[in-house]
C-alpha positions as CSV (number, residue, x, y, z in Angstrom):
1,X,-14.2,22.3,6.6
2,X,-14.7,23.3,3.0
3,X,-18.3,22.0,1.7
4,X,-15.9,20.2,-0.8
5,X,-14.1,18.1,1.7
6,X,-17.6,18.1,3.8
7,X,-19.1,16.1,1.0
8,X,-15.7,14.1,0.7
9,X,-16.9,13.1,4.4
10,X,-20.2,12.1,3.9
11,X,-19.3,10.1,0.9
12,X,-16.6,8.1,2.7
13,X,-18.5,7.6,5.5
14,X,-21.6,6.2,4.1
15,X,-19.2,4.0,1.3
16,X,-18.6,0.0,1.5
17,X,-15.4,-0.2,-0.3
18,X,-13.3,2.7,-1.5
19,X,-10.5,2.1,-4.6
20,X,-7.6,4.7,-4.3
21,X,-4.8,5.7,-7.1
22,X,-2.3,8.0,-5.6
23,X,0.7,8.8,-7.5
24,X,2.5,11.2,-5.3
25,X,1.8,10.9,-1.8
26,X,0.6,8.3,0.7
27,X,-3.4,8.4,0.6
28,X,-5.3,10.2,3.2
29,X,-7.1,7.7,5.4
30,X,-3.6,5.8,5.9
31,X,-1.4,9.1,6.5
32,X,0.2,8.9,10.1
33,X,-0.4,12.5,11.9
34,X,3.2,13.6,11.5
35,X,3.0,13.1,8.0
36,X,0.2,14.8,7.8
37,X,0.8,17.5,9.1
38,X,4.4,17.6,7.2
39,X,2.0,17.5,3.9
40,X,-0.8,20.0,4.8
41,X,1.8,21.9,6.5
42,X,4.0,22.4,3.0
43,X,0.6,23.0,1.0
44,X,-1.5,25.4,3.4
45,X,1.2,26.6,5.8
46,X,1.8,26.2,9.6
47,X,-1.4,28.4,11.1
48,X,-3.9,26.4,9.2
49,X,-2.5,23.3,9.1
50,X,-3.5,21.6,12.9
51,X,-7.2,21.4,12.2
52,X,-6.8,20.2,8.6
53,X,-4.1,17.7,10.0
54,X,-7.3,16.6,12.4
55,X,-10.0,16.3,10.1
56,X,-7.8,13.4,8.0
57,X,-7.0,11.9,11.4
58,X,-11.1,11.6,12.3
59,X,-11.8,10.8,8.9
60,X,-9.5,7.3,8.7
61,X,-12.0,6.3,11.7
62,X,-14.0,4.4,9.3
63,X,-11.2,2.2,8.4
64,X,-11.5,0.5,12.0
65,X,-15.5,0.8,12.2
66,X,-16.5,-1.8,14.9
67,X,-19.7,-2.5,13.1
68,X,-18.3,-2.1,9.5
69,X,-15.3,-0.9,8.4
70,X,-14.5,0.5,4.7
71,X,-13.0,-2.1,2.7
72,X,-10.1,0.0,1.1
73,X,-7.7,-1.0,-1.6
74,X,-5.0,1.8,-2.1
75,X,-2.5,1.3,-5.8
76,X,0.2,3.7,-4.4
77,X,3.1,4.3,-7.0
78,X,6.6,3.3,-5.8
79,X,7.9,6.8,-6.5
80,X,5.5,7.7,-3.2
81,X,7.8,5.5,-1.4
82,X,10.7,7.9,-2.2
83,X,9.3,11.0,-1.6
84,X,10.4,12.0,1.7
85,X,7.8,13.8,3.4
86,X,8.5,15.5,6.7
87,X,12.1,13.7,7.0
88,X,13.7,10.4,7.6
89,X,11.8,9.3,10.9
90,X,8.5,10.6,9.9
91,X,8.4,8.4,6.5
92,X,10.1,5.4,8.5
93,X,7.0,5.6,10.7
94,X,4.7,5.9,8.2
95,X,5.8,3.3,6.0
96,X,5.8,0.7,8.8
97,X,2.4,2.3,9.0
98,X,1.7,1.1,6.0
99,X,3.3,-2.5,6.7
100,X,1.1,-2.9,9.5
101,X,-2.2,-1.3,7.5
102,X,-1.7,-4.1,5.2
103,X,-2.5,-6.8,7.6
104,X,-5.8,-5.3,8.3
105,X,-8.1,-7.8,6.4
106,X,-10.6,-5.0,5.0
107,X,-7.1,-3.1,3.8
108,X,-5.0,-4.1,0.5
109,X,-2.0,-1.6,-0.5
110,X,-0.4,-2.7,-4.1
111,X,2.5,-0.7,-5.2
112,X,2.8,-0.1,-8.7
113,X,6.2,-0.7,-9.3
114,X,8.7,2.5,-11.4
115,X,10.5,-0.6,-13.3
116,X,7.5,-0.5,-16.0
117,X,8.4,3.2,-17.1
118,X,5.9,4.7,-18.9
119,X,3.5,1.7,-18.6
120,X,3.0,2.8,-14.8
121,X,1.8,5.9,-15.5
122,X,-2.0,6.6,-14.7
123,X,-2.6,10.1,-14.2
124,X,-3.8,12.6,-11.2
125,X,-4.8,10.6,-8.4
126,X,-8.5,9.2,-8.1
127,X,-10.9,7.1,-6.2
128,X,-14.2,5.3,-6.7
129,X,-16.6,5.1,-3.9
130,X,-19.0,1.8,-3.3
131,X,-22.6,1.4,-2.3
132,X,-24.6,-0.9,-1.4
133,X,-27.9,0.9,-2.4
134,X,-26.2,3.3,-4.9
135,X,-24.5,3.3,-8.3
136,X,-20.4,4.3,-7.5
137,X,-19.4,7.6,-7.3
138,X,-16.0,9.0,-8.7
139,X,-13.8,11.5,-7.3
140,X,-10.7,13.6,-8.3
141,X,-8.7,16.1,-7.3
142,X,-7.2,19.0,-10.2
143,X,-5.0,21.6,-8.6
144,X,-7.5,23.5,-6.6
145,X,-10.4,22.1,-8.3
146,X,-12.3,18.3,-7.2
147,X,-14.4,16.7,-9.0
148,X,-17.5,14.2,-8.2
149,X,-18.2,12.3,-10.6
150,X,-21.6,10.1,-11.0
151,X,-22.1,10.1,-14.3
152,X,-21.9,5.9,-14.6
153,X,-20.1,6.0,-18.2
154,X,-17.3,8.2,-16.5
155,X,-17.2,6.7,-13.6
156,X,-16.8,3.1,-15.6
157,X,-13.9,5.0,-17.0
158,X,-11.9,5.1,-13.9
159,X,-13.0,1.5,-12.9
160,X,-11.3,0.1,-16.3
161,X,-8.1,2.4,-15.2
162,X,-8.4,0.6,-12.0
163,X,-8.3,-2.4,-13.5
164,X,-5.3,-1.8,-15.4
165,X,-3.4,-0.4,-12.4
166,X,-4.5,-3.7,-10.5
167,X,-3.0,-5.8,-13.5
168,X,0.7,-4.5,-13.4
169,X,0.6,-3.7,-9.6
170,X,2.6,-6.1,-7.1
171,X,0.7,-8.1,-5.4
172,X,0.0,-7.3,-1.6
173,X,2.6,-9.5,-0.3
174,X,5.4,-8.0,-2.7
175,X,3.8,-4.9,-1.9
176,X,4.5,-5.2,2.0
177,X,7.9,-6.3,1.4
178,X,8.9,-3.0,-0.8
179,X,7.5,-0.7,1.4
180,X,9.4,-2.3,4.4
181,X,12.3,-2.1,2.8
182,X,11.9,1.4,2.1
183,X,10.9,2.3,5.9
184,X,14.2,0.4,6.8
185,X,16.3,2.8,4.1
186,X,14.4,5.7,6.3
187,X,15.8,4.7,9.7
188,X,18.8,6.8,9.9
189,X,18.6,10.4,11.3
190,X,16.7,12.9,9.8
191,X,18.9,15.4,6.5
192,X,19.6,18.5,8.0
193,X,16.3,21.0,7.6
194,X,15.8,23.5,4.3
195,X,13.8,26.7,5.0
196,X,10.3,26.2,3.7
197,X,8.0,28.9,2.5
198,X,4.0,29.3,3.5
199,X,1.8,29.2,0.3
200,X,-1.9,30.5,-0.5
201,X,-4.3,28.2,1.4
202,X,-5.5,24.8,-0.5
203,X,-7.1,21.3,0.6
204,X,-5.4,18.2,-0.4
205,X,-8.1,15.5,0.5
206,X,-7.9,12.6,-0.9
């Protein structure tokens, strides 16, 4: 591992509640392995994909902690839903994934809906990290680049764009419904394959 995604690690793993935006893709920690590796495949290429694809799996761990698990709440944007990563049956299973997720009572997934145009548009995607002991702590991804962030008057930057997201996103139940509709539009057999080209190694953490 990168010592970038190292200290993505150790932040997630020592972190009582995590708040995830993610625009384009489904967010790490809920990413089925297929999908997975479909994504780290595309972005780092097929030699160095099955131990990045393993590292994400190990890392959603914490989301089923016996003792205490991460409270997540993941704003995905509906356009994620349409996305087809890895082909018809690998985003049917991982959107029922995602159905399932949501029952979890330490998991919330709200999509934020393409019908508002312009008003559902937030930006890269970004998280916040929770403590019990320690201020938050900020994190975002920029092309090769990531970003922690603890300066507390940036950081409270990102929680008022939270709370924006959170007031135009559908609600969890609305939220399950959409994405199981879009896992049933999925379950049909997989678009014939186009030829895909390695590309210059890259993380894509969060």
């Amino acid at each position: 591992m990168s010592e970038r995604l190292r200290s993505l690690v150790f932040h997630e793993s020592s972190a009582t509640a995590k708040v995830n935006y993610a625009p384009l893709v489904i967010p790490g920690l809920l990413q089925t392995e297929a999908y997975a590796s479909a994504l780290i495949t595309a972005d780092i290429g097929q030699f160095n994909a099955p131990p990045a694809v393993d590292v994400r799996m190990r890392r959603q761990r914490i989301l089923r902690d016996p003792r205490s698990p991460l409270d997540g709440t993941f704003y995905i944007h509906e356009q994620v839903l349409h996305l087809p990563v890895g082909g018809n049956r690998v985003m049917n299973e991982q959107l029922l994934q995602l159905v399932l997720l949501a029952e979890q009572p330490n998991i919330s997934i709200r999509v934020v809906p393409t019908a508002l145009g312009a008003r559902s548009h937030f930006g890269r995607a970004f998280l916040v990290l929770h403590y019990r002991q320690h201020r938050p702590l900020g994190y975002q991804e920029s092309g090769v680049l990531a970003m922690f962030i603890e300066d507390a008057e940036l950081v409270q930057r990102f929680e008022w764009k939270l709370s924006r997201i959170a007031a135009v996103a559908l609600g969890p139940e609305q939220s399950r419904e959409l994405i199981a509709n879009a896992a049933d539009r999925y379950d049909r057999p997989d678009d014939p394959p186009t030829p895909a080209k390695d590309h210059p190694a890259r993380e894509c953490a969060i």
